[in-house]
C-alpha positions as a Markdown table, in Angstrom:
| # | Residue | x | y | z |
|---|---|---|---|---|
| 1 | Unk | -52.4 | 20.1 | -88.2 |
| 2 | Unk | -50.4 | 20.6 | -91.2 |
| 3 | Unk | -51.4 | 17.4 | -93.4 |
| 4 | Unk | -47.4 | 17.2 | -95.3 |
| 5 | Unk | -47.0 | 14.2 | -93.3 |
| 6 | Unk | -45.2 | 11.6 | -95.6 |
| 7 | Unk | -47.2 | 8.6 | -93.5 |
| 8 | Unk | -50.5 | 9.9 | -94.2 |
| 9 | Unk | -50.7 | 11.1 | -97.9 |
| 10 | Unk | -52.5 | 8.6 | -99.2 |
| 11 | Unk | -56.1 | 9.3 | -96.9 |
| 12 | Unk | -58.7 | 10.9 | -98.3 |
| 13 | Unk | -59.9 | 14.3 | -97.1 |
| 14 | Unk | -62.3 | 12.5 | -94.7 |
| 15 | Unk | -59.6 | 10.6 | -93.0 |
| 16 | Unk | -57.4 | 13.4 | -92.6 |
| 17 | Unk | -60.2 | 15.7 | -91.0 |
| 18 | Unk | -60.9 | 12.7 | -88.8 |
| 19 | Unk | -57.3 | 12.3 | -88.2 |
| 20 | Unk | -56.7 | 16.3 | -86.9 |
| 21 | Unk | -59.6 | 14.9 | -84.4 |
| 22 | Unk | -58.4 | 12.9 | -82.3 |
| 23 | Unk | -54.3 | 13.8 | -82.4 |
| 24 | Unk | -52.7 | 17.0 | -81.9 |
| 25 | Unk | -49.1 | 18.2 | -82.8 |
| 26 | Unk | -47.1 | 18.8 | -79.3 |
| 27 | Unk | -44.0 | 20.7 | -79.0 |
| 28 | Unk | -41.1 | 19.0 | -76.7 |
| 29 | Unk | -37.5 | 20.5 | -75.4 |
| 30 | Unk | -34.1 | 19.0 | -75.9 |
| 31 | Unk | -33.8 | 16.9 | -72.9 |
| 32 | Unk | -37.9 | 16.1 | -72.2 |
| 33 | Unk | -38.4 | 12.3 | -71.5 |
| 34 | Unk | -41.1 | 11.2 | -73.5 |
| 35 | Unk | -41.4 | 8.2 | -72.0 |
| 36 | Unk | -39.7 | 5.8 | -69.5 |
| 37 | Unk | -39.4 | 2.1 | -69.5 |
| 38 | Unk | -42.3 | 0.3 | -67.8 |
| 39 | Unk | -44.9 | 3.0 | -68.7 |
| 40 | Unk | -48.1 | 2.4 | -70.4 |
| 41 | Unk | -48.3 | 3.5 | -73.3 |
| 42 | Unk | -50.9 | 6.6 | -74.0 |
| 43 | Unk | -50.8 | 8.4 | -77.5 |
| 44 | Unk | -49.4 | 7.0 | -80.4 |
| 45 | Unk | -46.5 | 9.0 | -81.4 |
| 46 | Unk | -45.2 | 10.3 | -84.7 |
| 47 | Unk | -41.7 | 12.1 | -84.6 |
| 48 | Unk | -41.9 | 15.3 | -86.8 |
| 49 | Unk | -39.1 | 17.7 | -86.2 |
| 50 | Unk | -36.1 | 17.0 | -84.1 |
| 51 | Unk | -34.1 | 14.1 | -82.8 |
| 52 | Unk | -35.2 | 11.5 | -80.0 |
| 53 | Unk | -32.8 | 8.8 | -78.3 |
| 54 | Unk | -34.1 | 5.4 | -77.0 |
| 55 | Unk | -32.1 | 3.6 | -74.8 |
| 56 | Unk | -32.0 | 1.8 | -71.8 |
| 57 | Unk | -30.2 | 1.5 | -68.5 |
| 58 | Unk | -28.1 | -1.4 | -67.6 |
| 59 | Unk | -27.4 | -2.7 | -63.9 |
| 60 | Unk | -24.2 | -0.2 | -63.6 |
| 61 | Unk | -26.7 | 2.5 | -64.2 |
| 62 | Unk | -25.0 | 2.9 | -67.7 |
| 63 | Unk | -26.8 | 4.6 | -70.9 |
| 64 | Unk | -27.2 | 1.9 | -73.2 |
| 65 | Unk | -28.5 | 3.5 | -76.6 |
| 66 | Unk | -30.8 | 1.5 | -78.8 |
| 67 | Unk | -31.8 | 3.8 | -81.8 |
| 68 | Unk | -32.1 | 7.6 | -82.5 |
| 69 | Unk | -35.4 | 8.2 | -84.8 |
| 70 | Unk | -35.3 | 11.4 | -86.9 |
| 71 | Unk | -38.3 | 12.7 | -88.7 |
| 72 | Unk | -41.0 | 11.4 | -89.9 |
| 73 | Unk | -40.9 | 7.7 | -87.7 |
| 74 | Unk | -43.4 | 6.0 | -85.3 |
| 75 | Unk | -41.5 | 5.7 | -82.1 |
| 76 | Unk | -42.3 | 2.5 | -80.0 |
| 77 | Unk | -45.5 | 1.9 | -82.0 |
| 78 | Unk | -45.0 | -2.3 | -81.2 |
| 79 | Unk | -45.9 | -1.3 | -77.2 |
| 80 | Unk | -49.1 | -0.3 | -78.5 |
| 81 | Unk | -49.6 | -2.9 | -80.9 |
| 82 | Unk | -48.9 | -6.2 | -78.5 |
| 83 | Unk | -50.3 | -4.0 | -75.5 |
| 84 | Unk | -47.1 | -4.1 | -73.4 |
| 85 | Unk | -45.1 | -1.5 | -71.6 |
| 86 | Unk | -42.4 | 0.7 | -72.9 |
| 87 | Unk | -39.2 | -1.5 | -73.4 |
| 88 | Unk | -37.5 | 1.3 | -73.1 |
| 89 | Unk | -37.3 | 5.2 | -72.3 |
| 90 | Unk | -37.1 | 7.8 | -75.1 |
| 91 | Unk | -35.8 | 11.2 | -74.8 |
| 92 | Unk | -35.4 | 14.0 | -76.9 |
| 93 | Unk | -32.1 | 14.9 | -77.8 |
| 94 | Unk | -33.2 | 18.2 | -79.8 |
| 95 | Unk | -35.9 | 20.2 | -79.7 |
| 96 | Unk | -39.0 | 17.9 | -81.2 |
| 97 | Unk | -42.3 | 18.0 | -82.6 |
| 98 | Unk | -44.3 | 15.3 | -82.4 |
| 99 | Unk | -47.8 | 14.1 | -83.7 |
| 100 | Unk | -49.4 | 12.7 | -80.8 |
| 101 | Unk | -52.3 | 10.3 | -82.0 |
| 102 | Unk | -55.3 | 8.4 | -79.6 |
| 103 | Unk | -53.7 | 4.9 | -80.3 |
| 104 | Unk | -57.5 | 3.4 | -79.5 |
| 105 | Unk | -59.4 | 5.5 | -81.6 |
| 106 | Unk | -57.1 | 4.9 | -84.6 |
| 107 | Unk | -56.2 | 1.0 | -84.0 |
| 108 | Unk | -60.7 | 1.1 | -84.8 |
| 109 | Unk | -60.9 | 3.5 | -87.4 |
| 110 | Unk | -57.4 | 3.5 | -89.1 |
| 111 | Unk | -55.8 | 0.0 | -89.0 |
| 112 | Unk | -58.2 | -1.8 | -91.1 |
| 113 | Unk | -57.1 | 0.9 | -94.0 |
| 114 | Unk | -54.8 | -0.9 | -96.3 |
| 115 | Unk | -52.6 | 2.0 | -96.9 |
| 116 | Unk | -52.1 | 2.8 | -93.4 |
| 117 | Unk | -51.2 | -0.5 | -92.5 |
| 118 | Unk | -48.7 | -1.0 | -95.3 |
| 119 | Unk | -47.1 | 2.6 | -93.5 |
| 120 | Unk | -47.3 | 0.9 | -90.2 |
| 121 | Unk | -44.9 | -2.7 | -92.1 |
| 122 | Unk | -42.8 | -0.2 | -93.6 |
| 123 | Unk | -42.1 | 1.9 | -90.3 |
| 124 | Unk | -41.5 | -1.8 | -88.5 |
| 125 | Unk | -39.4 | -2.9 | -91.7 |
| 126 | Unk | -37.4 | 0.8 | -91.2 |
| 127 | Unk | -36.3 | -0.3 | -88.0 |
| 128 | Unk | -35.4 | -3.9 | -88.5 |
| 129 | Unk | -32.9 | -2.3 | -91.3 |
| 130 | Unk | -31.8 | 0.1 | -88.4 |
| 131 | Unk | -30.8 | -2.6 | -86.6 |
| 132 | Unk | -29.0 | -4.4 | -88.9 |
| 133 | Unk | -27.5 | -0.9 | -90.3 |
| 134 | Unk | -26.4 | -0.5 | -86.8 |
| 135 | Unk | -24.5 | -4.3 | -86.4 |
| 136 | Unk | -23.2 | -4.1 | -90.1 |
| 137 | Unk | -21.3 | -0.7 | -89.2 |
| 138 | Unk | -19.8 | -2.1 | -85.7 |
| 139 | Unk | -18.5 | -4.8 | -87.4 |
| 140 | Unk | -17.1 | -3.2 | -91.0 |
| 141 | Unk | -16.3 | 0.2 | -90.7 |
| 142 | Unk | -13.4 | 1.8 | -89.0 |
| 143 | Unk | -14.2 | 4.8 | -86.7 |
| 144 | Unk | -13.4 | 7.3 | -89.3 |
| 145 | Unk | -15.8 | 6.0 | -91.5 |
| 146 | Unk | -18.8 | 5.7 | -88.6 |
| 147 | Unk | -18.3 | 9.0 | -87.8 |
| 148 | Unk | -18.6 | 10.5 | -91.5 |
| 149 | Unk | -21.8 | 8.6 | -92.3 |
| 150 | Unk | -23.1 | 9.9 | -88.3 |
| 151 | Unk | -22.3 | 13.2 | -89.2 |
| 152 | Unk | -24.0 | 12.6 | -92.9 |
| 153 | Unk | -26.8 | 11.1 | -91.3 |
| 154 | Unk | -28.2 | 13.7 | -89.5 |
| 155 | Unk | -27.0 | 16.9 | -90.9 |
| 156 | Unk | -29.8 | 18.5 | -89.9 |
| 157 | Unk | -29.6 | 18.9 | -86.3 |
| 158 | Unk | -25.6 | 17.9 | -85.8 |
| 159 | Unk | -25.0 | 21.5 | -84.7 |
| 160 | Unk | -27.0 | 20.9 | -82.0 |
| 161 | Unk | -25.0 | 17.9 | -80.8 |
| 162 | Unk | -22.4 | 18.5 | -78.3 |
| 163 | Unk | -18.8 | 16.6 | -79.6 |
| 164 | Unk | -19.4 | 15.2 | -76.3 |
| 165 | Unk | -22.7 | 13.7 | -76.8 |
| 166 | Unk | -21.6 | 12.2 | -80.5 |
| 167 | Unk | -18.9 | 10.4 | -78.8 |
| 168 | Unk | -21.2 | 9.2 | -76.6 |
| 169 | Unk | -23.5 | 8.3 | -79.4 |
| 170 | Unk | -20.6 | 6.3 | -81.8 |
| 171 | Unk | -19.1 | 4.6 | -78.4 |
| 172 | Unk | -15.8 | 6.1 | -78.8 |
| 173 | Unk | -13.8 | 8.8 | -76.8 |
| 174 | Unk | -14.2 | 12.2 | -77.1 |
| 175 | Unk | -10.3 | 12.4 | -78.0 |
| 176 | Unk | -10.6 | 10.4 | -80.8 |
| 177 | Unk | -13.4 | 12.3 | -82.3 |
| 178 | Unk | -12.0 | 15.5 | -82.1 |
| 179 | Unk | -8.8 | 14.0 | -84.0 |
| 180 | Unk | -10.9 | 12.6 | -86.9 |
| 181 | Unk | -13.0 | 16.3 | -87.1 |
| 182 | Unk | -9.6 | 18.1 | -87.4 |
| 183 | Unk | -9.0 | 15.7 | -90.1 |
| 184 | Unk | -12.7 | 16.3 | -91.7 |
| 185 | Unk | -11.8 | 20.1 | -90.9 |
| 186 | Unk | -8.2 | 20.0 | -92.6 |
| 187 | Unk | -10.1 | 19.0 | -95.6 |
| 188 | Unk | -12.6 | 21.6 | -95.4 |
| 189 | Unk | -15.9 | 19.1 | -95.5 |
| 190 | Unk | -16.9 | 20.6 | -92.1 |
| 191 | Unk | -16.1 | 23.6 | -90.0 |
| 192 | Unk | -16.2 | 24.0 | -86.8 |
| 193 | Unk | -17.9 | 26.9 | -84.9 |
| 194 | Unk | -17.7 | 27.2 | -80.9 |
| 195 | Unk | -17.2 | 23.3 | -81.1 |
| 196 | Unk | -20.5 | 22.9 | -83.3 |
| 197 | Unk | -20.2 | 21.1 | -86.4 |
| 198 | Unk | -21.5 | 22.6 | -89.9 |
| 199 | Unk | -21.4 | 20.1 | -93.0 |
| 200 | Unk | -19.5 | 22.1 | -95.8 |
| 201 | Unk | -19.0 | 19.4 | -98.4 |
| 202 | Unk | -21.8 | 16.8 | -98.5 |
| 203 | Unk | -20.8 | 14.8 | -101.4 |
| 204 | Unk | -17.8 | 14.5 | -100.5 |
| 205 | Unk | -18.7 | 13.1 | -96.9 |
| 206 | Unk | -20.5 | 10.9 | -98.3 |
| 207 | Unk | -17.9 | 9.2 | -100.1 |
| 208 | Unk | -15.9 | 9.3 | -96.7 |
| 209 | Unk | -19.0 | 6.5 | -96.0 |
């Protein structure tokens, strides 16, 4: 296990080695479920590489999305920690790698560090921010603007995101999409290659935020 992992820099060399012990790094492809609502939960797990969508399913059978976790986050870590089921499923929506950890074995020998359970407030802070990122930007930003910081956002693996499946994502219609891209296009801040986006002009994107 390759110990660059922002969330556990601060152990010692004793509580990495530990660490690589009882977890293991597992490779997932775009579209594997890592969970589903209702299961138990089994290995603690720390998103490395790639993209991974939570959401849940309303009566109409309906994707409704809750968050998308990019590297390096703990992904449903309160299920362990209040010993409840899933609350909802994760999939991945790239390719992923994830750090998959024996939630036991490190709730006794990990928790108790101070560090470690700063990392674990911080990851649970991250996502109350999320949320209220995510409720900020419904409510004050035009479409134009959501999509920008979307695209900004995740950079990194937006060629691998059908325009389909951002529209999807931002709750608007592919249509309208495709007419803010031309515009980002027109402006040469992205081109677009076999309908997959490529960020040209960062800074200026961002100031399209």
């Amino acid at each position: 296990m390759k110990i660059e992992i922002e969330f556990f820099k601060e152990l010692s060399q004793v509580h990495i080695d530990r660490l690589h012990e009882i977890s293991n790094i597992k490779s997932y492809y775009k579209g594997n479920i890592l969970f589903y609502e209702g299961d138990e939960p089994d290995k603690l797990k720390l998103l490395l590489d790639g993209i991974v969508k939570v959401y849940k399913v309303d009566s109409k059978g309906n994707e409704v999305v809750i968050h998308f976790f990019q590297p390096q986050t703990l992904i449903a870590e309160t299920a362990h920690m209040q010993k409840i089921n899933y609350p909802a499923t994760a999939m991945c929506e790239t390719d992923c790698e994830i750090l998959e950890i024996d939630y036991d074995l490190f709730e006794k020998e990990f928790l108790r560090n101070p560090d470690i359970s700063m990392k674990i407030i911080e990851s649970l802070s991250k996502k109350i921010q999320a949320l209220q990122n995510i409720i900020t930007t419904n409510l004050t930003m035009d479409t134009f603007s959501k999509i920008c910081k979307f695209i900004y956002e995740n950079e990194n693996h937006i060629d691998e995101l059908s325009h389909r499946k951002i529209a999807a994502i931002l709750n608007i219609t592919p249509e309208t999409l495709s007419r803010n891209i031309a515009t980002l296009k027109k402006d040469e801040i992205v081109s677009v290659d076999k309908r997959k986006l490529k960020v040209l002009d960062k800074k200026r994107l961002f100031q399209y935020c």
